[in-house]
BALOBA-1460 file (C-alpha; in Angstrom, 3 decimals):
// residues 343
<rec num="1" residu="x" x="3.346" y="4.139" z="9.837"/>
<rec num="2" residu="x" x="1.237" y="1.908" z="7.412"/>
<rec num="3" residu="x" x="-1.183" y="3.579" z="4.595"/>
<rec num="4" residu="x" x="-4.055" y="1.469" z="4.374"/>
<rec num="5" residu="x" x="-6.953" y="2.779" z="2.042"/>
<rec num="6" residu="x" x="-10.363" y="1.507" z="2.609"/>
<rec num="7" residu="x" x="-12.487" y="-0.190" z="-0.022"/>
<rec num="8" residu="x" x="-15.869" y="1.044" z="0.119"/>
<rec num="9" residu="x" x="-18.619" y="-1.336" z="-0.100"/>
<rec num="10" residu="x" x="-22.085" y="-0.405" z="-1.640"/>
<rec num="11" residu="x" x="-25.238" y="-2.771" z="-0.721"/>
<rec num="12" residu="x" x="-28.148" y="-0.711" z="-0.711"/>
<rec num="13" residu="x" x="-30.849" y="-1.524" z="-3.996"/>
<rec num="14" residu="x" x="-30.742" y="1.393" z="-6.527"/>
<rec num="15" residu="x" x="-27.948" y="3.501" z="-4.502"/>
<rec num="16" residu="x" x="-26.389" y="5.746" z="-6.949"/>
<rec num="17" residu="x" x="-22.793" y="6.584" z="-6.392"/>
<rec num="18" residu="x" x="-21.524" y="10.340" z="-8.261"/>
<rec num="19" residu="x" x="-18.321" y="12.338" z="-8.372"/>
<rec num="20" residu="x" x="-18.175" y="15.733" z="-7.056"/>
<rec num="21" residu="x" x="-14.781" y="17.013" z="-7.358"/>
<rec num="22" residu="x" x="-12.721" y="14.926" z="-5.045"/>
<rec num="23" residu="x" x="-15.228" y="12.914" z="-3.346"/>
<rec num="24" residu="x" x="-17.685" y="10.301" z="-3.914"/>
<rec num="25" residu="x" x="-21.003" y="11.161" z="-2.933"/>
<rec num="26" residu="x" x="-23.669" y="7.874" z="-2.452"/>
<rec num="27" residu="x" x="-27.113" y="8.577" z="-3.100"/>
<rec num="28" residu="x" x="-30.638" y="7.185" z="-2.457"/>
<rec num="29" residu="x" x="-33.458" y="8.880" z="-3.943"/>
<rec num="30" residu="x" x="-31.350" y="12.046" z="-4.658"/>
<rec num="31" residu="x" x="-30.715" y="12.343" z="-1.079"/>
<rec num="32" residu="x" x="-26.902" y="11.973" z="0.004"/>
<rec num="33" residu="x" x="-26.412" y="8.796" z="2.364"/>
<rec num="34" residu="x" x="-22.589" y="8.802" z="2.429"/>
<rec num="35" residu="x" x="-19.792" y="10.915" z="1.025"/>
<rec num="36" residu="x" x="-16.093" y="10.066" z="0.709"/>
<rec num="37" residu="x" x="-13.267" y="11.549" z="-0.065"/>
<rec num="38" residu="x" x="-11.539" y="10.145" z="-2.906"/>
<rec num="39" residu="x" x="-8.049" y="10.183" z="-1.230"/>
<rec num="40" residu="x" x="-9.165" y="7.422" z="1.642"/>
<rec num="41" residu="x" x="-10.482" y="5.165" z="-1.134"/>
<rec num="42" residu="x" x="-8.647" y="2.503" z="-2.484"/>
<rec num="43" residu="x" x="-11.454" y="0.691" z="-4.400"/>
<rec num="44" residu="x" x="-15.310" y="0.237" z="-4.541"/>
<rec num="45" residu="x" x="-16.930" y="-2.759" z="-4.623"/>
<rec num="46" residu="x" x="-21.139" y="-2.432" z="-5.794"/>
<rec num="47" residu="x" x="-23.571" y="-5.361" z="-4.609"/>
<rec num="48" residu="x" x="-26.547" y="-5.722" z="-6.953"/>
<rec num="49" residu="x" x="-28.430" y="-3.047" z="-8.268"/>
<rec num="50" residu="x" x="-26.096" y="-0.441" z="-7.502"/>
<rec num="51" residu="x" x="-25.861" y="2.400" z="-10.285"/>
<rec num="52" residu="x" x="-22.130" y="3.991" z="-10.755"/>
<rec num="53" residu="x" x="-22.017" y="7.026" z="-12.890"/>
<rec num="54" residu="x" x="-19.228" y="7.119" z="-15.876"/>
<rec num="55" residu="x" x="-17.598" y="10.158" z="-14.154"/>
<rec num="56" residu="x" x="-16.698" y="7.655" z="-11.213"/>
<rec num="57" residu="x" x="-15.531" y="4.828" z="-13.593"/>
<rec num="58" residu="x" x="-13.330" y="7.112" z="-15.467"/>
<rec num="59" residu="x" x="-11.552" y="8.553" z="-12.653"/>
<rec num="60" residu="x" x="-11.151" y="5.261" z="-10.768"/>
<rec num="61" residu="x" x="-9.426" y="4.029" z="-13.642"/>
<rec num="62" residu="x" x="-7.424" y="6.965" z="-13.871"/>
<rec num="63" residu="x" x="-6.361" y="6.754" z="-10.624"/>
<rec num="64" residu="x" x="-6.136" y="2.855" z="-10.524"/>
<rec num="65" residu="x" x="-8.631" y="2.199" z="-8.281"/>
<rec num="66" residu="x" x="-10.691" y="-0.658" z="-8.918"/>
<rec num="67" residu="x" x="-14.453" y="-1.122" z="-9.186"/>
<rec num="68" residu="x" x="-16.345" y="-4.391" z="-8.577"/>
<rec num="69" residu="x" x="-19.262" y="-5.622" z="-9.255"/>
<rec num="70" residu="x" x="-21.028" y="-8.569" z="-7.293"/>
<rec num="71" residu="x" x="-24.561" y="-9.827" z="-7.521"/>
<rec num="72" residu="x" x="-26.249" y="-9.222" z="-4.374"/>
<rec num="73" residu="x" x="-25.339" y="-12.574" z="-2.739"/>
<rec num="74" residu="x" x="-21.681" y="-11.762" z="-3.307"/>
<rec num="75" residu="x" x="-20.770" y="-13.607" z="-6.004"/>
<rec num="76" residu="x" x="-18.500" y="-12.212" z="-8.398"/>
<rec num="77" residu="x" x="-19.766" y="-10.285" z="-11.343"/>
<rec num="78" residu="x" x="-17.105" y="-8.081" z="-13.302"/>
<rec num="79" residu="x" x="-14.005" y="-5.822" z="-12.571"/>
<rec num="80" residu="x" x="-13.042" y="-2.367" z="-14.094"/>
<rec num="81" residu="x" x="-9.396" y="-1.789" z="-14.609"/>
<rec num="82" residu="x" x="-7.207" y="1.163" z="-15.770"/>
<rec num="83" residu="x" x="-4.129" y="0.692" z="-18.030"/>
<rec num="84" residu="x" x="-2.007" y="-1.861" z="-16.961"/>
<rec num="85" residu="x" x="0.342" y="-1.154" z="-14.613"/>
<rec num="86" residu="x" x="4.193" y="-2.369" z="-13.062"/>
<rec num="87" residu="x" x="7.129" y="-3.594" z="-14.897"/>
<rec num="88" residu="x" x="6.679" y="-5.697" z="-17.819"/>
<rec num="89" residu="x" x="10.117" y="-7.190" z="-16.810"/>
<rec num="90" residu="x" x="8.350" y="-8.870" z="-13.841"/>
<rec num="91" residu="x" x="5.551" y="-9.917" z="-15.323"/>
<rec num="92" residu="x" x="7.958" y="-11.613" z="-18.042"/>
<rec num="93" residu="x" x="9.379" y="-13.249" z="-15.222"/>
<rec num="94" residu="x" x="6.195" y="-14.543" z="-13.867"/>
<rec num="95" residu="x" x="5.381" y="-16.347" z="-17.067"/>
<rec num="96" residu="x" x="8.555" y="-17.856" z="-17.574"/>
<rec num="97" residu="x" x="8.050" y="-19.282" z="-13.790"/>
<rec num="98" residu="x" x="5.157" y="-20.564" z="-14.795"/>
<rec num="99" residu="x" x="6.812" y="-22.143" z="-17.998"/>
<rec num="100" residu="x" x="8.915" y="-24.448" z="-15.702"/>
<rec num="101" residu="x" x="7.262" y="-27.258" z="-14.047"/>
<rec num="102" residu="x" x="10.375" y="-27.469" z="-11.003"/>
<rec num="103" residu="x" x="9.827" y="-23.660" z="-10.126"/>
<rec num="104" residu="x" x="5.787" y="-23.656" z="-10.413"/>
<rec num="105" residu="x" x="5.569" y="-26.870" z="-8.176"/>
<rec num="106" residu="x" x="8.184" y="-25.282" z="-5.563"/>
<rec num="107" residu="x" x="6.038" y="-22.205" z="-5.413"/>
<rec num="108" residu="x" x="2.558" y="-23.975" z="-5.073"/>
<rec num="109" residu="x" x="3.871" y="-26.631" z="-2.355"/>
<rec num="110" residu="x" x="4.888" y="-23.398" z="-0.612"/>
<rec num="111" residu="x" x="1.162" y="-22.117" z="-0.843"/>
<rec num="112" residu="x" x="-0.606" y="-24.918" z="-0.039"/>
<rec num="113" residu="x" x="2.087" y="-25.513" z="2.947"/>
<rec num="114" residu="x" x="1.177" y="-22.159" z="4.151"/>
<rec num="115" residu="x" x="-2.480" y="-22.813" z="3.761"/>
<rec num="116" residu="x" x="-2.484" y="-26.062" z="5.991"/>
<rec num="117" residu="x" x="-0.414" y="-24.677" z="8.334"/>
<rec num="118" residu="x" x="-2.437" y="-21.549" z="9.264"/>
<rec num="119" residu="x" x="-5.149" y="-24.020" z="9.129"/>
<rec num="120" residu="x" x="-4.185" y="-26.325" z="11.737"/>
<rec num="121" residu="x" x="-3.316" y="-23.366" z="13.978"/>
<rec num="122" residu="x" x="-6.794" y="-22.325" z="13.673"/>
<rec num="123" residu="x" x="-8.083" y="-25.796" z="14.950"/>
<rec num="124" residu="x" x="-5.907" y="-26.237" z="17.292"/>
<rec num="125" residu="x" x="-6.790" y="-22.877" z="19.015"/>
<rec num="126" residu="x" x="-10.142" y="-24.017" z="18.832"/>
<rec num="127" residu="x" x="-9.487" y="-26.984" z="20.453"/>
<rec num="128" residu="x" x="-8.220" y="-24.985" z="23.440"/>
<rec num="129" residu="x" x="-11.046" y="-23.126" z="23.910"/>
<rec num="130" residu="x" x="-13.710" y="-25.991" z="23.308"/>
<rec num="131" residu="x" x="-15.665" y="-26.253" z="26.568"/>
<rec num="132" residu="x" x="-16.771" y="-30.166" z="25.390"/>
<rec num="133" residu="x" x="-14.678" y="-33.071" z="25.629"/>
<rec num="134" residu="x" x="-16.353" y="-34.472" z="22.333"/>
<rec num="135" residu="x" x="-15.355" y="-30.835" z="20.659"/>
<rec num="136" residu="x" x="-11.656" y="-31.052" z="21.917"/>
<rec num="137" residu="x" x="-11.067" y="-34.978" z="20.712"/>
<rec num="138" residu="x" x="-12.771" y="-33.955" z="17.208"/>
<rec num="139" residu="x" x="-10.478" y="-31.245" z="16.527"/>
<rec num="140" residu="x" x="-7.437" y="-32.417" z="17.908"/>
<rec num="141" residu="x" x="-8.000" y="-35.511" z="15.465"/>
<rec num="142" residu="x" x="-7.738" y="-33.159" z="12.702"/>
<rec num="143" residu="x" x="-4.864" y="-30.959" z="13.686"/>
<rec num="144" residu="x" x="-3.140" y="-34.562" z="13.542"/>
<rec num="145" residu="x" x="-4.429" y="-35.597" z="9.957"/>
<rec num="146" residu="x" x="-3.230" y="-31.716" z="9.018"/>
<rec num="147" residu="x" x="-0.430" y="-32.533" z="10.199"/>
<rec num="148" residu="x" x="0.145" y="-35.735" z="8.323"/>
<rec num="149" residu="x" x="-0.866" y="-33.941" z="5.012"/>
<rec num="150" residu="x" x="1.844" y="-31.387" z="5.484"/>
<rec num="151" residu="x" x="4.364" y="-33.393" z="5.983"/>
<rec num="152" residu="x" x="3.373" y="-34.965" z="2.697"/>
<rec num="153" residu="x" x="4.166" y="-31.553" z="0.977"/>
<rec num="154" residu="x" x="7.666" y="-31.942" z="0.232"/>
<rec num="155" residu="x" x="7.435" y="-34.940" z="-1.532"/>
<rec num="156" residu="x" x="4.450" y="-34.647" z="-4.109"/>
<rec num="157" residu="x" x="6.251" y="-34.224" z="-6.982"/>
<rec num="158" residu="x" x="3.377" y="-32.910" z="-9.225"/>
<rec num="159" residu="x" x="0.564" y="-30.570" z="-9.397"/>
<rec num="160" residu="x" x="-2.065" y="-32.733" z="-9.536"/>
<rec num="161" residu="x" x="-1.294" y="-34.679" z="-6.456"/>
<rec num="162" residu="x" x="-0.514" y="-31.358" z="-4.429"/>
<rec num="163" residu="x" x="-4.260" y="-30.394" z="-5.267"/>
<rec num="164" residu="x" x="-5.090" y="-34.049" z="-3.959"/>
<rec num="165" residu="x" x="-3.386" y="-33.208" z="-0.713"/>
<rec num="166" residu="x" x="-4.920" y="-29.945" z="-0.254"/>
<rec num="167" residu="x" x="-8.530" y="-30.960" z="-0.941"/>
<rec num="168" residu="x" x="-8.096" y="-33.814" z="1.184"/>
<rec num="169" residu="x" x="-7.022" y="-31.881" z="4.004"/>
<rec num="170" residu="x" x="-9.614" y="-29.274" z="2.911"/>
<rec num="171" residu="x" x="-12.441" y="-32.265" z="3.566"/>
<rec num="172" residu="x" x="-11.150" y="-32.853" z="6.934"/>
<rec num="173" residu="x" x="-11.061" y="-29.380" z="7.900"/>
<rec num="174" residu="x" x="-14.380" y="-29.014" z="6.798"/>
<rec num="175" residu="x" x="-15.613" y="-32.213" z="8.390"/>
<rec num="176" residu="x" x="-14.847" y="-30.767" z="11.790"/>
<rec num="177" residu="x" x="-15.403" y="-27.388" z="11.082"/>
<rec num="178" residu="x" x="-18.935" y="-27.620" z="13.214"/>
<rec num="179" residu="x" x="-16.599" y="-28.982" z="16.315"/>
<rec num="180" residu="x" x="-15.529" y="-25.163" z="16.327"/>
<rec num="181" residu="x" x="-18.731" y="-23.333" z="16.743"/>
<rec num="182" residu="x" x="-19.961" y="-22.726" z="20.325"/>
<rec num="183" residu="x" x="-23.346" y="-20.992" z="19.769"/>
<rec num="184" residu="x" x="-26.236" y="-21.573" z="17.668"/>
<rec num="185" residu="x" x="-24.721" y="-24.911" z="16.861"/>
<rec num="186" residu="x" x="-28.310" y="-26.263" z="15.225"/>
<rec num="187" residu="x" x="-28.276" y="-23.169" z="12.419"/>
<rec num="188" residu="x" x="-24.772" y="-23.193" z="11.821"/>
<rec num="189" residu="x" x="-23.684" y="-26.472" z="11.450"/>
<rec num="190" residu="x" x="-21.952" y="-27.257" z="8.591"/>
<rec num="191" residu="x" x="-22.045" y="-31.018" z="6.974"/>
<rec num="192" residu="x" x="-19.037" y="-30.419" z="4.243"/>
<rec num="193" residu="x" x="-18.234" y="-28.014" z="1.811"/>
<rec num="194" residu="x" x="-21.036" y="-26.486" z="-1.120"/>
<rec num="195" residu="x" x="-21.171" y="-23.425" z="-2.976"/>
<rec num="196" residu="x" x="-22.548" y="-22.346" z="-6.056"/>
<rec num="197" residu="x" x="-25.485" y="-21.937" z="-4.485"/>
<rec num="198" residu="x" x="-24.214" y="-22.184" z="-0.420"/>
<rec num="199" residu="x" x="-26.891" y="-24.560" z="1.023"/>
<rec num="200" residu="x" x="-26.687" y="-23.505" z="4.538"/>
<rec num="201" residu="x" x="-25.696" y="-20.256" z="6.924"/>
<rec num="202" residu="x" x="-22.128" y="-21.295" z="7.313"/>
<rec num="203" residu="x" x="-20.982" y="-21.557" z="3.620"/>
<rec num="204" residu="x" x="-23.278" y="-18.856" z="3.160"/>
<rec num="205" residu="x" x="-20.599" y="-16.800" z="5.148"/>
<rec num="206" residu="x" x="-17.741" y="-18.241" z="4.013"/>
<rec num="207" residu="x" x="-18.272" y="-17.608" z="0.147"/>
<rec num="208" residu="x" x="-19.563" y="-14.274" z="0.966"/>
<rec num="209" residu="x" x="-16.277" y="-13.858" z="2.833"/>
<rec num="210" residu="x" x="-14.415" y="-15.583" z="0.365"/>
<rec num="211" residu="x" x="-15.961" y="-13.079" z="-2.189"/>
<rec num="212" residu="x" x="-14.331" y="-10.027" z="-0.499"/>
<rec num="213" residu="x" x="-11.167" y="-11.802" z="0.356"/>
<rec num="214" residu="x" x="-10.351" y="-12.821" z="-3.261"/>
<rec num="215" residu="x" x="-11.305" y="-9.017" z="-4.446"/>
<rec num="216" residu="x" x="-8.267" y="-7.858" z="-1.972"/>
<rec num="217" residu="x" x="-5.835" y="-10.459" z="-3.514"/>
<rec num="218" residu="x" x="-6.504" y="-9.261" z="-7.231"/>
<rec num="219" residu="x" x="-5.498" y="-5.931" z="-6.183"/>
<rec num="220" residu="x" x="-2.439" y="-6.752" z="-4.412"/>
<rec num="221" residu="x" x="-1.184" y="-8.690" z="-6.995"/>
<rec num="222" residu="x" x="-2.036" y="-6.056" z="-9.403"/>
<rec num="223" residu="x" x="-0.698" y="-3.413" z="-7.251"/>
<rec num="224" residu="x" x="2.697" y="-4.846" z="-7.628"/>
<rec num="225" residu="x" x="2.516" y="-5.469" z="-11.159"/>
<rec num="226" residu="x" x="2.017" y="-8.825" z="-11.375"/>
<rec num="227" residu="x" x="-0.345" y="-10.616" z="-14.235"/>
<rec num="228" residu="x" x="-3.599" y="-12.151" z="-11.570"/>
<rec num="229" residu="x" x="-4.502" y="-14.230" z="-14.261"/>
<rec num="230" residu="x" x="-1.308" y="-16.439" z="-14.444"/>
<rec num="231" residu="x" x="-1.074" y="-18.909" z="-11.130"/>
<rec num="232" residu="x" x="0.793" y="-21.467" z="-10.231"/>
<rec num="233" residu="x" x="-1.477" y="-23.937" z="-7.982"/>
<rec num="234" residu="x" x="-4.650" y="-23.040" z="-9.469"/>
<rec num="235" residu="x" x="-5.362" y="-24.349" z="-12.998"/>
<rec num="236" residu="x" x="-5.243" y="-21.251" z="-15.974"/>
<rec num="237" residu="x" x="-8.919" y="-20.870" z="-17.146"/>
<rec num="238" residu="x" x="-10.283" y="-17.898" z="-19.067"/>
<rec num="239" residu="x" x="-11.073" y="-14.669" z="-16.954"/>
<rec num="240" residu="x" x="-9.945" y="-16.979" z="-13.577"/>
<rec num="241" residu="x" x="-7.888" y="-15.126" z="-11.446"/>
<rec num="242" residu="x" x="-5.450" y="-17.729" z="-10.510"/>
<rec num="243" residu="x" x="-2.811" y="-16.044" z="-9.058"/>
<rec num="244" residu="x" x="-5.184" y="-14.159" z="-6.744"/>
<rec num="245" residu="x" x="-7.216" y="-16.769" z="-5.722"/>
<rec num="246" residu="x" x="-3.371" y="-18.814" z="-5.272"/>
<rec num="247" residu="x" x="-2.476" y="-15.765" z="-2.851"/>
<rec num="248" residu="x" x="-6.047" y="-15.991" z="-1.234"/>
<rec num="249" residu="x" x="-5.057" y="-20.152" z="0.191"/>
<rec num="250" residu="x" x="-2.961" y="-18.831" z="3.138"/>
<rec num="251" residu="x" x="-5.067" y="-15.949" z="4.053"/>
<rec num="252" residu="x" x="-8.399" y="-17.665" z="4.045"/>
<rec num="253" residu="x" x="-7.788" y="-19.250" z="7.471"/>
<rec num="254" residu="x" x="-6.140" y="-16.160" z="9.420"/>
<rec num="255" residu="x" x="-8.586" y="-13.319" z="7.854"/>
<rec num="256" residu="x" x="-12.066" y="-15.215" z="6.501"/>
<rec num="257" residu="x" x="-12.156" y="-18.747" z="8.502"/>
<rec num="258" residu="x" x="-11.381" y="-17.008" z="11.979"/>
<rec num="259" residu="x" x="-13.776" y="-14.118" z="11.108"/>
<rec num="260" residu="x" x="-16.582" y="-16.711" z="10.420"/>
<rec num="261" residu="x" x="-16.088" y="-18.267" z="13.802"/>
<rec num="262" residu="x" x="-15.833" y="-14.730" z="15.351"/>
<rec num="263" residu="x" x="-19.073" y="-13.537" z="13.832"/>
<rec num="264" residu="x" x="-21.304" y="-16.969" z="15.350"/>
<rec num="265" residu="x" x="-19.629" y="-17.615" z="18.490"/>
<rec num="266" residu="x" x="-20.233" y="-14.009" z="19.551"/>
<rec num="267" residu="x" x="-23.602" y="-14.045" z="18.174"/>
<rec num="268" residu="x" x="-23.052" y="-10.595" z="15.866"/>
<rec num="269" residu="x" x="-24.776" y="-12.740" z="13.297"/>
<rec num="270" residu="x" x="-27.646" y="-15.316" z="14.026"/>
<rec num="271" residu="x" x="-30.398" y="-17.280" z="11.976"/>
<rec num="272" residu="x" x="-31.987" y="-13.777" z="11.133"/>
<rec num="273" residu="x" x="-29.608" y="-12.420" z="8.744"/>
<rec num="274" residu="x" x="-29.727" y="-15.110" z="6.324"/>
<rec num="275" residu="x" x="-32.875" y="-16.030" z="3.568"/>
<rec num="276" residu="x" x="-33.917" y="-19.057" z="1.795"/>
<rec num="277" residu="x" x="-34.054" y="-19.120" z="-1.897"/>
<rec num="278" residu="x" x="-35.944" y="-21.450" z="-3.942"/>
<rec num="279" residu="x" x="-33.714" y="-24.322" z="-5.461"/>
<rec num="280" residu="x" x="-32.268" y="-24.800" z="-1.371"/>
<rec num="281" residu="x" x="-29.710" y="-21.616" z="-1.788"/>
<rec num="282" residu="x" x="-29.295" y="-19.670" z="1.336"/>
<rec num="283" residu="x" x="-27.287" y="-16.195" z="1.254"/>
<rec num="284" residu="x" x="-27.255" y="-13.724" z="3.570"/>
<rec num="285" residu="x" x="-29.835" y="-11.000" z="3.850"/>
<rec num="286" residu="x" x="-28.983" y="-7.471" z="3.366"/>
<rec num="287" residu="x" x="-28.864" y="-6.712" z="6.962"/>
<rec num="288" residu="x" x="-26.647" y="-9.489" z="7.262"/>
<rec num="289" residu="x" x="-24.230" y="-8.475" z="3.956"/>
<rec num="290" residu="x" x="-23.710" y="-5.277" z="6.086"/>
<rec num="291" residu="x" x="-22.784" y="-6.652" z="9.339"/>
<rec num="292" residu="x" x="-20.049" y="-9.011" z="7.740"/>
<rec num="293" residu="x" x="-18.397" y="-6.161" z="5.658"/>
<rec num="294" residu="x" x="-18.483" y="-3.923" z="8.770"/>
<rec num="295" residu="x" x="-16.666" y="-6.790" z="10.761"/>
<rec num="296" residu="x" x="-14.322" y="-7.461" z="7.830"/>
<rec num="297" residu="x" x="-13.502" y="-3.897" z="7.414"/>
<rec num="298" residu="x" x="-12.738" y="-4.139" z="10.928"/>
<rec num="299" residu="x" x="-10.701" y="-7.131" z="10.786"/>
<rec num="300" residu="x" x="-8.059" y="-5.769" z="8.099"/>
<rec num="301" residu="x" x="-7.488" y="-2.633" z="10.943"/>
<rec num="302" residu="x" x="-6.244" y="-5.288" z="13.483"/>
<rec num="303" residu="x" x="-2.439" y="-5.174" z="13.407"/>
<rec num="304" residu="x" x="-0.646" y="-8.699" z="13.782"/>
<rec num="305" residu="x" x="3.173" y="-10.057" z="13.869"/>
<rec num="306" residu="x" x="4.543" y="-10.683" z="10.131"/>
<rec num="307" residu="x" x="6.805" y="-13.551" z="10.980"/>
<rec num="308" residu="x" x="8.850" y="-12.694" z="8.296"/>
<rec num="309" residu="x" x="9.139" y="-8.833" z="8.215"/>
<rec num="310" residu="x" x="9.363" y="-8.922" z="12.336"/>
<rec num="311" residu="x" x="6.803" y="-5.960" z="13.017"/>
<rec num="312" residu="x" x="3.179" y="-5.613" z="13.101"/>
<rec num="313" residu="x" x="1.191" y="-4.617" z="10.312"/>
<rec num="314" residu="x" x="-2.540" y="-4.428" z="9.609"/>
<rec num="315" residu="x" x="-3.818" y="-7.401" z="8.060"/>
<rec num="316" residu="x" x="-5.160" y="-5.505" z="5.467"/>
<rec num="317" residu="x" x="-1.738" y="-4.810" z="3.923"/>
<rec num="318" residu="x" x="-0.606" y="-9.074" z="4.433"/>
<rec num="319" residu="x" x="-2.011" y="-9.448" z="0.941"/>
<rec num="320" residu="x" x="0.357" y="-6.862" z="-0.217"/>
<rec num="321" residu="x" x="2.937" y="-7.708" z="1.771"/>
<rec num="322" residu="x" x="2.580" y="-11.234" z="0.204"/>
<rec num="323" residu="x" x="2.061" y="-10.019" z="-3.119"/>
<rec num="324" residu="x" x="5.575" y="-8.546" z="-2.764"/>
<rec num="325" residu="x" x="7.522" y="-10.775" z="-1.616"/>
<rec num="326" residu="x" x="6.200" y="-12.940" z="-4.447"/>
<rec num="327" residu="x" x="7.081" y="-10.797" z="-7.085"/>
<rec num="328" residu="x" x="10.394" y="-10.867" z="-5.284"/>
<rec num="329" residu="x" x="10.957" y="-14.266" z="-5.817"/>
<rec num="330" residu="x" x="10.104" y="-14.093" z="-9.420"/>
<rec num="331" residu="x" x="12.695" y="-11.852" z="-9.984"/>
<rec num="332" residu="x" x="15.270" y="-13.819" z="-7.707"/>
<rec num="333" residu="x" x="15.694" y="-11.777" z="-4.943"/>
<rec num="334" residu="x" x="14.468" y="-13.898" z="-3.027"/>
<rec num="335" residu="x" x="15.627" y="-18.060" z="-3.084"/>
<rec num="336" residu="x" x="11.988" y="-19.437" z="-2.556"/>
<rec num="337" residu="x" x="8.245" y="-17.670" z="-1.639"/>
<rec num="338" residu="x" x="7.429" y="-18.197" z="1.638"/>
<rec num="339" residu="x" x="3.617" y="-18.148" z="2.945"/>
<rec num="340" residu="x" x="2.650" y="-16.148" z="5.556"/>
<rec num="341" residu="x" x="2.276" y="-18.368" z="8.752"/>
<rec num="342" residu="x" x="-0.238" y="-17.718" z="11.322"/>
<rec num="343" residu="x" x="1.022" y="-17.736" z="15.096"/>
């Protein structure tokens, strides 16, 4: 039996989320729109204008729940945290992994090995299904220069060139991504990469998705004690949660990628949920932000085969599961991390 506690998500404008007792009540004009028991919530995550009362923040950080903040587009904002948490013995262990070149570079090949991997099973599913022979060649191309770049893995023998591999496989992915959407192909397609404003539908969706993934990852690794600041592939910068956004590389395929494709190809979103913003920025509308946390929240429910653990778990819990099997390597219980691969 797995526990998996929900994160609720609040989007509504001037929503105004109170305790009462054990349960959070979320409120619109002082009328009640939602109410939740505390014991099903794991964290809560406010979009925009979204008003949280201090008897909430207290008691989530109390409890060790966290509370996020995101502008309405999704971007990240701000995190509350409780006392930290876990054994300071780990965490010691984590920076002293991160001290050593040989045991940070073994760790992030493993990552980025994972990443590419459940990357090129994504396009080559997608190649299977493609109904156009132009669609099939395109993808199938890529799977093969995927494949190239992980073979390359095992014999980068720095950081920096890693990252080179990985972004260059990132821009082929990418390049090809369009090859994988079936509907709606004129609105959706996507010509590279671009965030910070997203400048079309499709990245639109993916750093929105992104967003939420990368808020999970935090909170496994903090869950198990370890420091989500201190990575090993991703560059230390201050208030940058490497390690999270390290544990977020595999799992951006399997849970955000495939749910991107899932949402167009079976037309649950469309050209209507997204708006134009002046400077070329397109985000998705608040209609839209709704559908894609429903279908996310979804998403984590759906039980799949841990290759490693041999049972099926939610993929909810992977970044947990992951989380813990890193923080079992740190402390040498295990002989090397290994990614979760995507069958």
């Amino acid at each position: 039996m797995h526990q998996l506690l929900n994160t609720l998500y609040v989007t509504t404008p001037e929503a105004y989320v109170r305790l009462d007792h054990e349960t959070l009540r979320v409120q619109l004009e002082g009328e009640t729109k939602l109410q939740v028991p505390l014991h099903h919530l794991g964290g809560l995550v406010c979009f925009g204008n979204v008003l949280v009362s201090p008897a909430v923040l207290h008691r989530c950080a109390d409890d060790g729940r966290s509370v996020v903040f995101m502008d309405r587009n999704g971007r990240f904002k701000g995190r509350l945290e409780g006392p930290v948490s876990g054994n300071v013995l780990l965490r010691k262990a984590q920076h002293e992994t991160i001290a050593d070149p040989v045991e940070t570079l073994a760790i992030a090949r493993n990552v980025v090995a994972g990443k590419l991997q459940n990357t090129r099973q994504i396009v080559l599913r997608a190649a299977r299904e493609a109904s156009e022979s132009e669609d099939r060649a395109a993808l199938a191309e890529t799977a093969r220069r995927l494949a190239l770049s992980i073979a390359q893995i095992p014999f980068v023998d720095n950081l920096d060139r890693l990252r080179g591999v990985e972004g260059e496989a990132a821009r082929q992915h990418f390049g090809s991504f369009s090859h994988m959407i079936r509907e709606e192909r004129e609105t959706f397609v996507l010509n590279g990469r671009n965030r910070r404003p997203p400048r079309d539908p499709t990245n639109a969706l993916l750093s929105f998705l992104y967003a939420l993934l990368l808020t999970d990852c935090v909170a496994a690794v903090e869950g198990v004690g370890l420091d989500p600041q201190m990575g090993f592939l991703h560059a230390l910068r201050p208030g940058r949660p490497a390690l999270g956004l390290d544990l977020m590389e595999e799992l951006r395929p399997v849970i955000a990628e495939r749910l991107v494709l899932s949402l167009i190809n079976r037309r649950q979103i469309s050209a209507k949920h997204f708006v134009n913003r002046p400077g070329g920025a397109v985000h998705l509308s608040e209609d839209g932000r709704k559908k894609v946390i429903v279908a996310y929240q979804k998403r984590k429910q759906e039980e799949l085969q841990h290759p490693l653990l041999e049972q099926k778990i939610p993929i909810g819990l992977v970044p947990h599961t992951q989380a813990r099997l890193l923080a079992r390597t740190l402390r040498r219980d295990m002989e090397a991390y290994l990614p979760f691969m995507y069958r």
